[in-house]
Structure formats: structure tokens, C-alpha cells
LUMNU-283440 format. One record per residue: residue in three letters; residue number from 1; x, z, y of N, C-alpha, C in turn. Coordinates in pm, whole numbers, plus 50000, padded with zeros to 5 digits. Atoms other than C-alpha are relative to their C-alpha. Example, Ala and Ser with C-alpha at 12.3 -4.5 7.8 and 13.67 -1.06 7.14 Angstrom:
REM LUMNU-283440
SITE marti volum   n.X   n.Z   n.Y  ca.X  ca.Z  ca.Y   c.X   c.Z   c.Y
SITE   Ala     1 50089 50000 49881 51230 50780 49550 50090 50000 50120
SITE   Ser     2 49918 49994 49881 51367 50714 49894 49923 50073 50109
END
This chain:
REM LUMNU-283440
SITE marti volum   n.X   n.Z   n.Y  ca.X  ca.Z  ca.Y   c.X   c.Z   c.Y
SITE   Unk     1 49967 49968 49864 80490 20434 67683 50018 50150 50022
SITE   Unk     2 49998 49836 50000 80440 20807 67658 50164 50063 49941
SITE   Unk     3 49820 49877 50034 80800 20861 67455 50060 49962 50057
SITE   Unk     4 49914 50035 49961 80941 20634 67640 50022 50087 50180
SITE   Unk     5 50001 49947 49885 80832 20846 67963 50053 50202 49966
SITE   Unk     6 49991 49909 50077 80894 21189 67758 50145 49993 49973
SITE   Unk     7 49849 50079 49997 81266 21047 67690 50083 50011 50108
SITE   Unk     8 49911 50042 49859 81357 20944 68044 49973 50199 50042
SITE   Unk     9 49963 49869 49965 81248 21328 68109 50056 50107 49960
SITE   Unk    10 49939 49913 50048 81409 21499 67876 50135 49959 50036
SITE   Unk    11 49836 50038 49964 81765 21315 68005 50037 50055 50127
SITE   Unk    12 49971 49927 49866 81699 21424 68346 49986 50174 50014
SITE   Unk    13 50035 49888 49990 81637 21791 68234 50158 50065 50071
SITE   Unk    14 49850 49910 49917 81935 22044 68419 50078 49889 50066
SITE   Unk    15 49919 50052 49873 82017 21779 68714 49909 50061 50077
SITE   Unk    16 50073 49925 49892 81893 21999 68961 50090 50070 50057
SITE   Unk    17 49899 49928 49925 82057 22210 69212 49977 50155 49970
SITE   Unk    18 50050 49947 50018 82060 22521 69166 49959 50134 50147
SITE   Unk    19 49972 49942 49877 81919 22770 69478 50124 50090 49996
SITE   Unk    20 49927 49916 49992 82113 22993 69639 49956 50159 49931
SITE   Unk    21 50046 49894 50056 82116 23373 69469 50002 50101 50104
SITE   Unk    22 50020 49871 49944 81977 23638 69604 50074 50120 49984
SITE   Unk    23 49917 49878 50001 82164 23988 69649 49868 50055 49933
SITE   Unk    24 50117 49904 50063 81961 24198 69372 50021 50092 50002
SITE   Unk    25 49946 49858 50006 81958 24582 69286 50057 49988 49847
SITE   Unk    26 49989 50014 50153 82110 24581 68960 49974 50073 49916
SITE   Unk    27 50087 49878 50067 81963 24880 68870 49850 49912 49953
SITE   Unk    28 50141 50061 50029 81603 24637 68823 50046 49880 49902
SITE   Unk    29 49963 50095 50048 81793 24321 68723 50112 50057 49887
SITE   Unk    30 49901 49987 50148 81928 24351 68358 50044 49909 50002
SITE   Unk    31 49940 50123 49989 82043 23981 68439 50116 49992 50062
SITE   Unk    32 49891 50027 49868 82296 24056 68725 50131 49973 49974
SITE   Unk    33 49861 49955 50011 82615 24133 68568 50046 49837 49950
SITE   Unk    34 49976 50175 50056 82555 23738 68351 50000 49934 50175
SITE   Unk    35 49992 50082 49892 82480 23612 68744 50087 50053 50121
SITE   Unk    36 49900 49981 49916 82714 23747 68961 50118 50031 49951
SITE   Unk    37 49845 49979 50021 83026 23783 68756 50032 49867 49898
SITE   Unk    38 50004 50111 50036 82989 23428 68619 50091 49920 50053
SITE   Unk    39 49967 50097 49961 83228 23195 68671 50072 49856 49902
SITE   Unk    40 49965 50120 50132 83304 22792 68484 50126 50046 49977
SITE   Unk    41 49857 49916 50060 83594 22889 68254 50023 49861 49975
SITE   Unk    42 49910 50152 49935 83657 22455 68305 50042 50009 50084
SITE   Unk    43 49992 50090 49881 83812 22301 68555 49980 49879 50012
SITE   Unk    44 50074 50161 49991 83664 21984 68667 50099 49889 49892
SITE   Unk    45 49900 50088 50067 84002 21813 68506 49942 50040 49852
SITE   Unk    46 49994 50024 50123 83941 21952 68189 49836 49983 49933
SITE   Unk    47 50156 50057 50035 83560 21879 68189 50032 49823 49996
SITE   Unk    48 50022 50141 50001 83632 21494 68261 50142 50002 49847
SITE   Unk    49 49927 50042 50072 83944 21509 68028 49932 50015 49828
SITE   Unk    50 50048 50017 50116 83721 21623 67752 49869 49885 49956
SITE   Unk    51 50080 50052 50046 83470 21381 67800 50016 49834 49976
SITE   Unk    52 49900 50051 50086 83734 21129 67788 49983 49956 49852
SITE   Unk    53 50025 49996 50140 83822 21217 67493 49901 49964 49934
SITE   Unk    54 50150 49991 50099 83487 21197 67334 50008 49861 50004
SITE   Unk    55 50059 50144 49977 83450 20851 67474 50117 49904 49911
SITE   Unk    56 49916 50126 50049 83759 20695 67353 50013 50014 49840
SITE   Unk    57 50017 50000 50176 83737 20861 66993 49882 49906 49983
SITE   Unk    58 50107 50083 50073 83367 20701 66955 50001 49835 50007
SITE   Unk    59 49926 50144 50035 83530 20381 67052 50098 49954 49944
SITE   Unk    60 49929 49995 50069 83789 20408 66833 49962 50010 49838
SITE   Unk    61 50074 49992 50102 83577 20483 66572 49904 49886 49986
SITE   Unk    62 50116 50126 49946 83307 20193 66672 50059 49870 49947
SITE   Unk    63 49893 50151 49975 83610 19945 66701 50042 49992 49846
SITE   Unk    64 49934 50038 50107 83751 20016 66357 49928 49903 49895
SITE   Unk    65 50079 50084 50088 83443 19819 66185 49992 50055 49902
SITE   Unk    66 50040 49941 50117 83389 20026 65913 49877 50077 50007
SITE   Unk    67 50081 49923 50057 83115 20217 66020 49843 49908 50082
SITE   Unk    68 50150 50116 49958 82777 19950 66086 49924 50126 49922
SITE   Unk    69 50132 49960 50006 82561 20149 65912 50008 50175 50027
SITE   Unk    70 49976 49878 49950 82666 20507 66064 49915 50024 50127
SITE   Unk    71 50055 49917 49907 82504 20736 66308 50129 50061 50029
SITE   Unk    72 49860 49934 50022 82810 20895 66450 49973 50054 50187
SITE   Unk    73 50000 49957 49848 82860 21098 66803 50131 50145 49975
SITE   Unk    74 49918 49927 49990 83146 21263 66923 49942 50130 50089
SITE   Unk    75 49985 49912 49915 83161 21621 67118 50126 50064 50038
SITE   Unk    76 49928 49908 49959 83420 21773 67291 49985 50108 50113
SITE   Unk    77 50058 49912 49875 83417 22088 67477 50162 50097 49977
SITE   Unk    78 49889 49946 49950 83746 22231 67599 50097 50007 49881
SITE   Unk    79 49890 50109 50103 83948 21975 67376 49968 50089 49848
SITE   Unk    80 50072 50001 50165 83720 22122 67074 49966 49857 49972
SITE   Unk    81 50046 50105 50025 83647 21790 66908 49865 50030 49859
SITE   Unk    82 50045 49927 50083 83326 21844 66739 49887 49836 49944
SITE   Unk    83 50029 50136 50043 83219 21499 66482 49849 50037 49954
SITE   Unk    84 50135 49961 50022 82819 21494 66451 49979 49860 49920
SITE   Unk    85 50071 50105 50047 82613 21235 66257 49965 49990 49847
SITE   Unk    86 49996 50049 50151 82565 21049 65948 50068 49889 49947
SITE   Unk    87 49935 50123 50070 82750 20826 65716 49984 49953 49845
SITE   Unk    88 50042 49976 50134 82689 20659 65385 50050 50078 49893
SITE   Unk    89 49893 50001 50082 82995 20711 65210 50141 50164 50014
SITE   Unk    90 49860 49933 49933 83292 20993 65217 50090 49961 50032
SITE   Unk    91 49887 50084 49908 83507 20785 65259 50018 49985 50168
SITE   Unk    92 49997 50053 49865 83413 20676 65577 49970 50157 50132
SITE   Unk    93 49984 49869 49964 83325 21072 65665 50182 50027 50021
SITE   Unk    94 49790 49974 49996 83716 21124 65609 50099 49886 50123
SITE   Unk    95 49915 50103 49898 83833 20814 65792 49925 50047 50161
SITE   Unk    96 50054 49916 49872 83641 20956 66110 50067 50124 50079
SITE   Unk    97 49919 49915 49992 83816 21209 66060 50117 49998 50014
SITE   Unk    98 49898 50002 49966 84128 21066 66084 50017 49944 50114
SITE   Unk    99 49974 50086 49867 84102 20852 66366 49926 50115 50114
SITE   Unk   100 50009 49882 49901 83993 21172 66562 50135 50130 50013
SITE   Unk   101 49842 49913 50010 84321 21376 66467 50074 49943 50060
SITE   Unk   102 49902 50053 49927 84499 21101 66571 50051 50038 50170
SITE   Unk   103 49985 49977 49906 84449 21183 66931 50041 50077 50073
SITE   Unk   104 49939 49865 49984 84628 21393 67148 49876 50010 50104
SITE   Unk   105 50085 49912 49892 84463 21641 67412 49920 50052 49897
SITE   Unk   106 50123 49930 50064 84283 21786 67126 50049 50126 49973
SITE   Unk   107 49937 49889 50088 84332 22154 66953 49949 49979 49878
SITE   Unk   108 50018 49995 50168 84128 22107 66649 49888 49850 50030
SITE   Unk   109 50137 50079 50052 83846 21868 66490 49918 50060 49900
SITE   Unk   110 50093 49938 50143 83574 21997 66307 49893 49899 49976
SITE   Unk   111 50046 50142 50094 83415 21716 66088 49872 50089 49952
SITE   Unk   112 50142 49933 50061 82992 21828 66050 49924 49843 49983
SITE   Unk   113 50052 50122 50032 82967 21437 65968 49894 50051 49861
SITE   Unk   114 50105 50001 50126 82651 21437 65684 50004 49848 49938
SITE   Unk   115 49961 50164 50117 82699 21151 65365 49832 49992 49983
SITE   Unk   116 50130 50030 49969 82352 21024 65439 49966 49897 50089
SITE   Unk   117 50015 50084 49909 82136 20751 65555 50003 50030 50184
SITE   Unk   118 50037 49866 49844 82083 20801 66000 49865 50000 49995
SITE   Unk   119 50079 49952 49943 81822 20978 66089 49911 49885 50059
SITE   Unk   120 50094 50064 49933 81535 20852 66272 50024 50000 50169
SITE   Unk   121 49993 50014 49857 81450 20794 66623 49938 50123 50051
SITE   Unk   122 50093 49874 49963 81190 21070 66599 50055 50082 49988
SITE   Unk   123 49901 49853 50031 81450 21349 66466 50074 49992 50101
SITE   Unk   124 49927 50047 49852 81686 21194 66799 49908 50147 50092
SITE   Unk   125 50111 49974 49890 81338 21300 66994 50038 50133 49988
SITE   Unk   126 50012 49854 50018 81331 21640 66831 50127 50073 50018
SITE   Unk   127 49872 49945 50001 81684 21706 66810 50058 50023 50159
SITE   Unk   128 49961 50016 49879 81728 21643 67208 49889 50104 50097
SITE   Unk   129 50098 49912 50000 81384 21872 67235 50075 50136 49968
SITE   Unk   130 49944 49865 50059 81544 22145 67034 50104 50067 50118
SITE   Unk   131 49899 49993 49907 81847 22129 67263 49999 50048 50136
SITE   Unk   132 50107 49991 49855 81638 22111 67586 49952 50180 49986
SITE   Unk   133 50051 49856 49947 81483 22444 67483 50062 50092 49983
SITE   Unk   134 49914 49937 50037 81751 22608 67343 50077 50040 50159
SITE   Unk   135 49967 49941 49865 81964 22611 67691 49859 50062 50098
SITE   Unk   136 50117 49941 49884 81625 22689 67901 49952 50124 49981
SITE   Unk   137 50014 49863 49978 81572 22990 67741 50158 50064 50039
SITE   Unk   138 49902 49937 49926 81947 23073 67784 50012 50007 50132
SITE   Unk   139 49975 49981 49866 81893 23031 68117 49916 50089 50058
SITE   Unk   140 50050 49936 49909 81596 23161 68201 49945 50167 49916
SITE   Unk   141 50024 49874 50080 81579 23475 67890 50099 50064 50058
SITE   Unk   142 49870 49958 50013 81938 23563 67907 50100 49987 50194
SITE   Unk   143 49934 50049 49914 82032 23386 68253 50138 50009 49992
SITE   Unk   144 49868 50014 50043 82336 23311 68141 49984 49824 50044
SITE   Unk   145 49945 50126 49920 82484 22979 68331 49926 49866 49908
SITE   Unk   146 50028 50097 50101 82391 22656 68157 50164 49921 49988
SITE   Unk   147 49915 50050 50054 82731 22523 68204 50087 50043 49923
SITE   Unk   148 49932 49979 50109 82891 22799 68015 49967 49938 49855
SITE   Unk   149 50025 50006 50119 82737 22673 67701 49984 49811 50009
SITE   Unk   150 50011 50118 50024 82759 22328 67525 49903 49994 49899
SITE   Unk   151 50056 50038 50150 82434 22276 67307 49996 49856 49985
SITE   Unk   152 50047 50149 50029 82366 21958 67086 49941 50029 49843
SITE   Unk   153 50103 49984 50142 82109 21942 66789 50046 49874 49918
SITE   Unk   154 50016 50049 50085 82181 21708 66505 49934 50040 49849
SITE   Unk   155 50046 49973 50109 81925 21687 66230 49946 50151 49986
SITE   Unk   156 50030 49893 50031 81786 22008 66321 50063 50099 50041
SITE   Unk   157 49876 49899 50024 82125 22191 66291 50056 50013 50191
SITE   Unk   158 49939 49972 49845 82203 22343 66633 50188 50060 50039
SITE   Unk   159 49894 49964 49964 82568 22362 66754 50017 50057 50145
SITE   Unk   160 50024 49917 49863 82659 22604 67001 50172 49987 50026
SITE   Unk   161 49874 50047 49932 82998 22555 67201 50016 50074 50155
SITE   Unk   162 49920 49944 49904 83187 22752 67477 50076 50133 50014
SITE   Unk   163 49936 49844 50029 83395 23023 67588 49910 50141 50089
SITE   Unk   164 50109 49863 49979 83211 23355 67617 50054 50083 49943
SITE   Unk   165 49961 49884 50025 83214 23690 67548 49963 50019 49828
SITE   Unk   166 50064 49989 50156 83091 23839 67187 49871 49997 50023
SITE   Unk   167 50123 49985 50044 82814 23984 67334 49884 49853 50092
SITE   Unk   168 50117 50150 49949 82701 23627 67499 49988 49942 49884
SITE   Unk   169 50036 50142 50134 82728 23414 67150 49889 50075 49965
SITE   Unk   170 50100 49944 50084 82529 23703 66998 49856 49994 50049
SITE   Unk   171 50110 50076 50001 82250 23624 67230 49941 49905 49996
SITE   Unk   172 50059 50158 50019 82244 23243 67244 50021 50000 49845
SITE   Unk   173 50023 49990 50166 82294 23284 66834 49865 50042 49994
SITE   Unk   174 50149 49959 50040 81967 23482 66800 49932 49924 50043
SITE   Unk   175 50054 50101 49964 81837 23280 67029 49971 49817 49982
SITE   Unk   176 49995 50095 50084 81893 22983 66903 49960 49957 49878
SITE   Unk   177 50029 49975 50146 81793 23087 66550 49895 49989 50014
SITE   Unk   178 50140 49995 49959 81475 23196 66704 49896 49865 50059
SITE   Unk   179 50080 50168 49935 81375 22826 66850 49917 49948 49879
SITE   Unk   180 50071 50034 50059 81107 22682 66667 50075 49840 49931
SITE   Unk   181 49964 50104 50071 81223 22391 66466 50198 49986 49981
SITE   Unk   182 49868 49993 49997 81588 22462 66424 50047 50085 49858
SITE   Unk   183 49982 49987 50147 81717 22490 66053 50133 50059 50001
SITE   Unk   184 49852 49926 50009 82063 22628 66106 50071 50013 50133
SITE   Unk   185 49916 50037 49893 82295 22707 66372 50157 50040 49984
SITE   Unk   186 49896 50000 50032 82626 22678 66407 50090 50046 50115
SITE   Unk   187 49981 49959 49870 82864 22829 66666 50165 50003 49967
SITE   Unk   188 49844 50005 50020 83213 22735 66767 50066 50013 50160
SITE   Unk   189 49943 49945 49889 83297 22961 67057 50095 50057 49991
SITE   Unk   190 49878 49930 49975 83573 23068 67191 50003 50134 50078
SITE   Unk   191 50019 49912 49861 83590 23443 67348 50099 50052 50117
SITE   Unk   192 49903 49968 49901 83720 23568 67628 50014 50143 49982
END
């Protein structure tokens, strides 16, 4: 009962509103320039069109019957298509890979499928943990937006996703590195 209550709260983490901001001095606030010159570099269209996407590749992938004993999860983030999981075989790594090219609205695919049994339920736990703390310090170290950034943990391995500046990856990179249980990270931003 405890993971299963531990679970349901880690899904509801960042639905919240966020207050209104205060007028600061920015001479005190080293944060200001990330919170008042912030704005989503989506537009709502291409937030639903990428998540879309995501949905109809992992049913496309689901549907083809080849992959029963796969772990598999799509990401897209501003028609990045980014393939997470595990699979037994390369083969079936490669064919994933094709039935995600196939699609249009994409610019690229980057295939971080692993030829391996899946994971556990408990690495899920940790991997969705990792993730959880990874944006919370970007938000509340760096205050830097949470929707500029797309994290997702597989197996440890943290992927970092959006468009930003240099010197924003370079702090959610350190930062990210710096998270306690996080074995690699990976970063496929775009800058502005």
C-alpha cells in the first residue's frame, strides 16, 4: 500500500498552479533574468502534436506483434522522437526503429533502445524518482521553468530534452549529473 500511495504521488508531482510572481530587485535575485524573460518556446499545437506522435508510434510499435517481451516508451519533444526501453534482440531494436522513421511530423529519431531483459518495477519507481528530483531542483536551484525542459530516467540514464540556451543545458547537465542515483546523462537540446 505504501508504493502504491508513493506512485499515485509521484504522478501528481508539477500539477499545480503556479502563483503569481512577484516584481523582484534583480540586483538580490540571481534567478530573475530565468523568471521574467521566460517564455514556452511550444505552442500548445505543437505540444499536443508531439504527444500525438508519441502515442501513435507506441501503438504502432505495440500493434506490430513483435515486441511481447519488450519494455519500450516513446518521447517526443518538439517532433524530437526519442525511443527508450528494452528489447531482447537487435533485431527488434532496429525494427523500432523503423516503424518510428516511418512517420511524418518528425525531424529525427534517436534509438537509446537497450538489447536486454525489462527492467523491474522497482528501477520504474526509481527512474520516475530520479526524474521527479531532477526537474525540482531545476526549478527551485536554477528556477528555470519546468516546462522548458523534458526529463525522463530510463534505467538510471537521465535524458534531458528542450530548447534552451548553452548556458541553461550547462546547468540542468551538472545538475543532473549531480542527482544521487543517476548513472549517465544524456542531453538532446536544442539552443536558442
Amino acid at each position: 500500500m505504501p508504493l502504491l500511495i508513493i506512485i499515485i504521488l509521484l504522478s501528481v508531482v508539477g500539477c499545480h498552479s503556479t502563483p503569481p510572481e512577484e516584481k523582484k530587485d534583480e540586483s538580490i535575485d540571481p534567478h530573475a533574468t530565468y523568471r521574467n524573460n521566460y517564455q514556452d518556446v511550444r505552442r500548445i499545437n505543437v505540444i499536443y502534436q508531439d504527444e500525438e506522435l508519441s502515442n501513435k508510434i507506441l501503438l504502432a510499435i505495440k500493434s506490430s506483434g513483435h515486441f511481447k517481451d519488450s519494455n519500450l516508451r516513446v518521447i517526443t519533444y518538439n517532433q524530437v522522437i526519442l525511443l527508450l526501453g528494452q528489447t531482447p534482440t537487435a533485431d527488434q531494436r532496429h525494427q523500432a526503429f523503423s516503424i518510428a522513421s516511418q512517420f511524418r511530423g518528425k525531424r529525427r529519431v534517436v534509438n537509446r533502445i537497450s538489447i536486454e531483459g525489462p527492467v523491474s518495477t522497482l528501477t520504474h519507481t526509481s527512474d520516475t524518482w530520479i526524474s521527479t528530483k531532477v526537474k525540482a531542483q531545476l526549478i527551485s536551484r536554477y528556477a528555470l521553468k519546468a516546462a522548458q525542459f523534458k526529463v525522463t530516467t530510463e534505467n538510471g540514464v537521465v535524458y534531458l530534452l528542450g530548447k534552451v540556451s548553452a548556458h541553461e543545458s550547462a546547468l540542468a547537465t551538472r545538475l543532473a549529473r549531480e542527482t544521487e542515483g543517476v548513472r549517465k546523462v544524456v542531453t538532446l537540446f536544442e539552443y536558442q
